[in-house]
N, C-alpha and C positions, 0 to 999 in steps of 0.2 A: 680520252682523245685517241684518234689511230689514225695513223698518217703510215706512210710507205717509204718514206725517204724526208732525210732534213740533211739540208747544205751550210755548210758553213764558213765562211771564207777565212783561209790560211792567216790574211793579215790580224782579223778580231783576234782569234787565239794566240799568235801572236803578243797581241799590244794590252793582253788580258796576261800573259807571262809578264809582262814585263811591270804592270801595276802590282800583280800579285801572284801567291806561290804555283806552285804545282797541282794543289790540293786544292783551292781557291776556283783556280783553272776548271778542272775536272770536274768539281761537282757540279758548275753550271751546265755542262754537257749531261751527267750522270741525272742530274734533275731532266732536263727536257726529254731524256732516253726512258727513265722510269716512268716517265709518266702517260708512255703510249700502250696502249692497251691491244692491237694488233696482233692478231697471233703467227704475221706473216713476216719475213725473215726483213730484218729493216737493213736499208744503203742510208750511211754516213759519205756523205759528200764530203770533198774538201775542196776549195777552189782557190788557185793559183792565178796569182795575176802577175804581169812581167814586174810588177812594182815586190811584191817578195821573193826575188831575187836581186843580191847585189850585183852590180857591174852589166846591170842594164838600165840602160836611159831610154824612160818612156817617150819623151820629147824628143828625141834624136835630131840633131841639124845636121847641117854639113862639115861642121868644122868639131862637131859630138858624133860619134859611131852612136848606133843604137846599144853594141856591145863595146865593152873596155876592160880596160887588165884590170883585174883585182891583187889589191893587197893581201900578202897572206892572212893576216888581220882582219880583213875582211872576206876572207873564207872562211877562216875559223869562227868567226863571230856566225856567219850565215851556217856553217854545220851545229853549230849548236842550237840556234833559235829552230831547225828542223827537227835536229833529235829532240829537243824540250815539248816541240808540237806533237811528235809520235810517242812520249812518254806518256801525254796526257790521254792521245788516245787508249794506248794499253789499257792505265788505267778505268778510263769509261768502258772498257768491254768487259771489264766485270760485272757492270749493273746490268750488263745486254748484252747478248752476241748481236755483231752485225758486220755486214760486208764494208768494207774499208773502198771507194775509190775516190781516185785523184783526180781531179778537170782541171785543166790547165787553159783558161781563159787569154786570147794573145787581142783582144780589143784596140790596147793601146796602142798597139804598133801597126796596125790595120790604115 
């Protein structure tokens, strides 16, 4: 198979951390990355959606801001599910080098 680019949306990874380990995590990336046979430099997508971040409401009313204060609690919880997502990446660029970008998808708020 040879493809030039695969995207993956922040929250799968995510909710794929949260069922299972690190390792778990990773090899399902490390699989679909080994198995491109492309000899052309590959983009790993990540895509961001205002739902993977805390202390935004996709739904926003009038009486709800779209944005609101977070608890530190929920900061801290949200740096870590980030750091957990860029761990995994690390590790998958051992079975590949590839280029890392970010899409920040803002649909919901649209």
């Amino acid at each position: 198979m040879s493809f030039r680019t695969i995207e993956v949306m922040a929250s799968s990874i995510n909710y794929t951390l949260i069922d299972g380990s690190l390792d778990t995590t990773s090899m399902l990336l490390e699989h679909a990355l080994s198995t491109n046979t492309s000899p052309v430099y590959l983009d790993v997508v990540v895509v961001y959606r205002d739902c993977d971040f805390h202390g935004i409401n996709p739904r926003g009313h009038p009486d709800q801001p779209y944005l609101h204060e977070l608890s530190e609690a929920d900061t801290e919880e949200e740096n870590l599910q980030h750091n957990r997502l860029f761990e995994v990446l690390c590790k998958v660029h051992r079975v590949r080098s590839f280029q890392l970008v970010l899409r920040a998808e803002v649909w919901d708020l649209v």
